[in-house]
Steps between C-alpha positions, in 0.01 A plus 500: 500500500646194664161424640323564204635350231602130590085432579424637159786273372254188604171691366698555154571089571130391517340719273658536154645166352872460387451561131318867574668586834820704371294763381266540811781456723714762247176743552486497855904520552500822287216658742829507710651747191179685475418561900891630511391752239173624619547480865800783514299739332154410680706568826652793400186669343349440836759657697540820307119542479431412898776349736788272530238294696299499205779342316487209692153441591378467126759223372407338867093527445543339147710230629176481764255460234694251287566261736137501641371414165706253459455318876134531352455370193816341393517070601814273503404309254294379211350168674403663813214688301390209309703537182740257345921592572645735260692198311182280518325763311755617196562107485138460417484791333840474240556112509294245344664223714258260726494478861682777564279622790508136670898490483510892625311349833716212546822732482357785688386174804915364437594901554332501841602157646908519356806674642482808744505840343876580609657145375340626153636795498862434570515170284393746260832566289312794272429716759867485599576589166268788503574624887831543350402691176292715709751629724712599200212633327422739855894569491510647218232708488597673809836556354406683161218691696747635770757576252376575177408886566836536691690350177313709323565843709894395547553373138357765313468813727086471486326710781324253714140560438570415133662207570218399717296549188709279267476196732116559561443275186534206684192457692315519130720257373430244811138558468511401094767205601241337763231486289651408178672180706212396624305486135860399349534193723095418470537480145821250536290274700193534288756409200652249644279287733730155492814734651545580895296835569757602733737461325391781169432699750870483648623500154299835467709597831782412340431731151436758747831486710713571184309779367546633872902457398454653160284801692782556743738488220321751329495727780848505566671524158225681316485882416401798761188548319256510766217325308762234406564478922116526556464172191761323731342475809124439364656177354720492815117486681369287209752213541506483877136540562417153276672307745435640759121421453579152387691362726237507756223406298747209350620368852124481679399288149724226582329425835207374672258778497491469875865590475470794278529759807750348652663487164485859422572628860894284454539634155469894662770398738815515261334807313515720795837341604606601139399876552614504875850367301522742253624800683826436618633284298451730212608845665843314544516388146453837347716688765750230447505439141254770342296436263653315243493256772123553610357420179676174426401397797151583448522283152647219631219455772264516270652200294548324861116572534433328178706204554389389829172368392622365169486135650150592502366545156285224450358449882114468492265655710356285844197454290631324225717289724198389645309412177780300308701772331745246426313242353331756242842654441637161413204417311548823281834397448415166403211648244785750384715229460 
């Protein structure tokens, strides 16, 4: 996975433009939702039919195949078969503006010849802001998926396979969540062209952080009812699943394209720290102060998770920066004015 996913990070980069690139992006993250499903029961079918060793070997020969076809005929990037960039071409596609291919050169030659990769990335006060939401994000989601069946079972006396069942709605909530973020925060940017891109899509982060409050919420002071339970933790999965395909997406957009990798492999850092962090700390808090201390908890990191990239609302994306974001923006203003 670790392997995998920060090289299609940069092929996500290149190939779709900003103002379409939630919703592939959104597509391929819920793949992650969809493989989770199918593979279990792929695995298992082959095991009970044949062997254990059958088990394995099928998920392992369609990993085989998919990755040949893809050292085959996928390429890193747009230009190196001949085609314009992915921002060259929806620029000349949805803009009427002249010279817009000439001043996409020159930036794209001032890319190349400026600061190293690493100087960009930690002068770059965003993907602070986002390292940080990401973490809580990850530290969260470990918590209510450790815990929710157990508060279930010792709450209200529910066997444990049942309980299992009532928190199973959240991998169908995260796989509606990713993709409606990604069209949700295409549309902002579509909307609103004169406004930082990365910054509506951290405002979408944001939305999604305190319906991941009101979920928990939900889930602790609601009714027994098990569809009630099962309602919680789809839009449990629904709120944590937008972020968590944003914040990626939204970090590697305010670099170089060159940096994009790099990008995405330090934003998976404090999500795995987040889910390595999760264990103790909560198995303390709810053998210390039970759960009416658990699910505070999880509220108030959710607001946390919101607030730390508030300072980031209107931050536009590296392209923009590039082509005078500023200078439009205050020209709108002026028009508006």
């Amino acid at each position: 996975q670790g392997c995998g996913a920060i090289p299609c990070n940069k092929m996500l980069v290149n190939w779709f433009p900003a103002r379409s690139r939630g919703k592939w992006w959104s597509s391929w993250n819920a793949s992650h939702n969809m493989g989770g499903f199918l593979i279990p029961l792929l695995a298992g079918g082959l095991a009970a039919r044949y062997s254990w060793r059958a088990g394995m070997l099928g998920p392992g020969v369609i990993a085989l195949v998919a990755g040949s076809l893809a050292l085959i005929f996928m390429k890193d990037s747009p230009e190196k078969v001949g085609l314009p960039s992915a921002e060259e071409w929806a620029t000349s596609r949805f803009a009427s503006a002249a010279g817009n291919a000439e001043e996409t050169k020159e930036t794209e030659t001032e890319e190349e010849d400026g600061e190293t990769i690493w100087k960009q990335l930690v002068r770059n006060k965003f993907l602070w802001a986002i390292a940080a939401m990401h973490f809580f994000i990850y530290f969260i989601r470990q918590g209510v998926l450790n815990w929710a069946h157990f508060y279930i079972m010792d709450e209200f006396g529910v066997p444990a396979m049942e309980a299992t069942a009532r928190v199973s709605g959240f991998e169908l909530g995260g796989l509606l969540g990713c993709i409606v973020a990604g069209q949700v925060s295409d549309w902002l940017i579509s909307r609103y062209p004169q406004r930082g891109a990365a910054g509506l899509r951290a405002q979408v982060m944001v939305a999604y952080s305190l319906a991941a409050a009101a979920a928990v919420f939900s889930l602790w002071v609601g009714p027994p009812v098990a569809l009630l339970q099962w309602a919680s933790m789809a839009a449990f999965g629904f709120s944590i699943y937008g972020p968590q395909t944003l914040i990626t997406m939204t970090g590697v957009e305010t670099v170089p394209r060159r940096a994009a990798a790099t990008a995405g492999g330090l934003l998976a850092y404090p999500a795995q720290l987040g889910s390595i962090c999760a264990g103790l700390p909560f198995a303390l808090l709810v053998q210390n102060y039970g759960w009416g201390g658990f699910f505070p908890t999880l509220i108030g990191l959710s607001l946390i998770s919101a607030t730390v990239i508030t300072p980031t609302l209107n931050t536009p994306s590296y392209w923009q920066a590039r082509h005078g974001w500023k200078k439009e923006k205050a020209k709108a203003a002026e028009s508006g004015a």
